[in-house]
N, C-alpha and C positions, 0 to 999 in steps of 0.2 A: 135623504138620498133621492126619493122619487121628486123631490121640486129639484135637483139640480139638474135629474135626468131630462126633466122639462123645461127648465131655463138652457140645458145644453141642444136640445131638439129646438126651440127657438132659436135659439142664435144661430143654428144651420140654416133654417129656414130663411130669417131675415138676410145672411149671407149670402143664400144662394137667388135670395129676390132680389137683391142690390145687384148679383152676378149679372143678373137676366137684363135688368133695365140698362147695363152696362152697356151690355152686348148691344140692345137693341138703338142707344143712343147713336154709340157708333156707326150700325149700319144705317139710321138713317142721315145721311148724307151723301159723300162720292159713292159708295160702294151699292145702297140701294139704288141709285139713278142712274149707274151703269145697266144695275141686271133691266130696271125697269124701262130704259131705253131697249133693250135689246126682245126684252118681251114686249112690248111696243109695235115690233117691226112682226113679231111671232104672230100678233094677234092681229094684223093688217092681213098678212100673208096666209092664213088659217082664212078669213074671210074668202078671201082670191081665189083659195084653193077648193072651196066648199065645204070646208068641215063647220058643223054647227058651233055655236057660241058656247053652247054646256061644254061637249068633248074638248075644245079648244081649252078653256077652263081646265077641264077634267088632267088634258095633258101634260099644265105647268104644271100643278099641285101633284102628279102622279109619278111622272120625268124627272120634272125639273131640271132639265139640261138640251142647252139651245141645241147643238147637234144632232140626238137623238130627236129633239123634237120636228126638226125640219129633213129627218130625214124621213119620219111617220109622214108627213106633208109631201113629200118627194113620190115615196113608194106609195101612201094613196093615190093621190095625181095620176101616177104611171099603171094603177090598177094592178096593184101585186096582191098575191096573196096574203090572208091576215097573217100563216104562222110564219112567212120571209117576213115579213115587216116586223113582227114581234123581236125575231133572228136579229134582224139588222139593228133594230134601237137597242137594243139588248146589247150585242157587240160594240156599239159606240159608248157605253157605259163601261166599258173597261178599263177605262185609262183610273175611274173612281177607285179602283182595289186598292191599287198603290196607295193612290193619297189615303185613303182609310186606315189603310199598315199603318203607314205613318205618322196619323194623327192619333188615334185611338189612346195609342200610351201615354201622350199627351193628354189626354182628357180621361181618362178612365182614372176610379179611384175604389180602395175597396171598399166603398158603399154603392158604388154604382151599380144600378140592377140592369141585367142584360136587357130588360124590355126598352129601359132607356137610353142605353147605346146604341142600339138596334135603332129606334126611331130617332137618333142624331146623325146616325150615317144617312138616313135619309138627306138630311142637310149639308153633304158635304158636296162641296161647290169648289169651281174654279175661286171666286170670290173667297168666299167663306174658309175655305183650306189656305189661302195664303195669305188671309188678313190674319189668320187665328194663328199660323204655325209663327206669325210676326209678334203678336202681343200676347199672347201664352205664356211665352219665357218670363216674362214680368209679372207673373199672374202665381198667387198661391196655386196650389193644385187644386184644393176644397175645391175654386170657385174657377175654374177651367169650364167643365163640361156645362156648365150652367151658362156661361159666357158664351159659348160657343151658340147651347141652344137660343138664346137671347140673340142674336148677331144671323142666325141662319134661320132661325123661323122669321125673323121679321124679313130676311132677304124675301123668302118662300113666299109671305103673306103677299109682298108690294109685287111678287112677280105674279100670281095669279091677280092681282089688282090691274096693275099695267096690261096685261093681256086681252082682258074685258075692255080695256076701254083704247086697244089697240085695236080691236075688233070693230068697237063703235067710230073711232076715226080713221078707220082705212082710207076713206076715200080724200082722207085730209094729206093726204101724204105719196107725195110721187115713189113710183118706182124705186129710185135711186134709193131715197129716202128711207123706204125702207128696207136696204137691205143694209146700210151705211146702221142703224140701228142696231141688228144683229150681231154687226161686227164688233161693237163698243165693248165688247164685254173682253173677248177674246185680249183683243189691244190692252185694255186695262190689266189684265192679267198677266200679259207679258211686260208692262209700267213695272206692278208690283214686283215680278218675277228680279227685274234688272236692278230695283231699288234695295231689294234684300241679299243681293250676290254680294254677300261679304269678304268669301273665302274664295281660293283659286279653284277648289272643285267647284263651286256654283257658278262662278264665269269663266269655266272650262266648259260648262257643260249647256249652258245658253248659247256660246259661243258655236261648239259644237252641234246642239238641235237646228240651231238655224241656219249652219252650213247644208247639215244634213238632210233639212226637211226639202228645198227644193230639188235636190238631188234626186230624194226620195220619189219625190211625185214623179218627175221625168221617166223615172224606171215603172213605179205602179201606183197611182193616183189614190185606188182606192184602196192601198191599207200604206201610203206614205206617210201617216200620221206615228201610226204603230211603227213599221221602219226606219223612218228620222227619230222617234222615241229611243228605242235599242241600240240603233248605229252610234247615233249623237251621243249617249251617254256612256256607252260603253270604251269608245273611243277617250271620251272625257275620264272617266276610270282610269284606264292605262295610262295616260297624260297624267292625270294626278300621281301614280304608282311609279311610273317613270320619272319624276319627279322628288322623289321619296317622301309622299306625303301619308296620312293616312290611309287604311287600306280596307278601312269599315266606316 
């Protein structure tokens, strides 16, 4: 009985090592050389800005989310104080709750120990949330959360990678150039976003965000992101319920 217990603790193990290099096969391709363009452009502009090469480091590995990061960048720049600046990247982390809801169940299994979901949600990324909520479905469960961390730490590893040596080629790279970096990831994500709308709530609700979102700005710039979020989907809701389609 104790050698089956150990031949069946093996076979997890190997399972969940095949999971991992899965994962990370995957993201090294498009998905890694979007984030790492975009932290590219992070660590040009961290230059610019005067923050040192360590904090700059410090900030993908710690963040790891462009938004937050350039708005840490922003409010140093403009000489805020540390606990608004804490406030502020803190608040542009909000949109992550969601997708955490909704991946979690996805990946959680009951062997998983809260210290390692806990340090997978670190990993939950524009990228990584919509590459994962797309090939999940195919995926035993065992080998999800393993997958995922395979797929999101190597994202994490090549984004504090690219940063350092967006740092060292700042001066390689105009203006434009890099903010056109920055913006790659976003784009990409609205790619993925448009290729997985299979259902008429998902392109009710793309449809909807991006009616919404310029609307949104015109009235309040700085929370149009969270406004075309709520407006856009909520709308899209009622459209699908007017509709008679599901209602969860």
């Amino acid at each position: 009985m104790n050698r089956d217990l150990r031949d069946a603790r093996t076979s997890t193990r190997d399972a969940n090592a095949w999971a991992r290099r899965a994962g990370a096969r995957d993201a090294l391709g498009v998905p890694a050389a979007v984030v790492a363009a975009g932290m590219l452009g992070f660590g040009a502009l961290a230059l610019e800005a005067g923050i040192g090469l360590t904090l700059a480091a410090l900030c993908t590995a710690g963040i790891w989310a462009l938004p937050g990061q350039m708005v840490l960048i922003e409010m140093h720049m403009a000489g805020a104080p540390g606990v608004l600046t804490l406030l502020a990247v803190v608040l542009t982390a909000a949109r992550f709750l969601p997708m955490s809801i909704s991946l979690m169940p996805i990946l959680r299994t009951p062997a998983s120990s809260r210290g390692t979901l806990y340090a997978a949600a670190h990993l939950v990324a524009m990228t990584s949330w919509a590459w994962t909520m797309r090939r999940c479905a195919d995926m035993p469960r065992e080998a999800r959360l393993s997958y995922f961390i395979g797929f999101g730490g190597t994202c994490w590893a090549v984004s504090v990678a690219a940063t350092i040596a967006g740092y060292y080629l700042a001066g390689s790279f105009p203006p434009i150039v890099r903010l056109g970096f920055v913006f790659l990831n976003p784009v990409y994500f609205v790619v993925l976003l448009i290729g997985e709308a299979r259902t008429k709530l998902a392109v009710a609700a793309l449809v909807c965000g991006a009616v919404a979102g310029p609307l949104a700005h015109l009235v309040n710039p700085q929370w149009s992101v969270l406004l075309a979020g709520v407006a856009g989907g909520s709308v899209a809701y009622l459209i699908q319920r007017a509709m008679g389609g599901p209602r969860a």
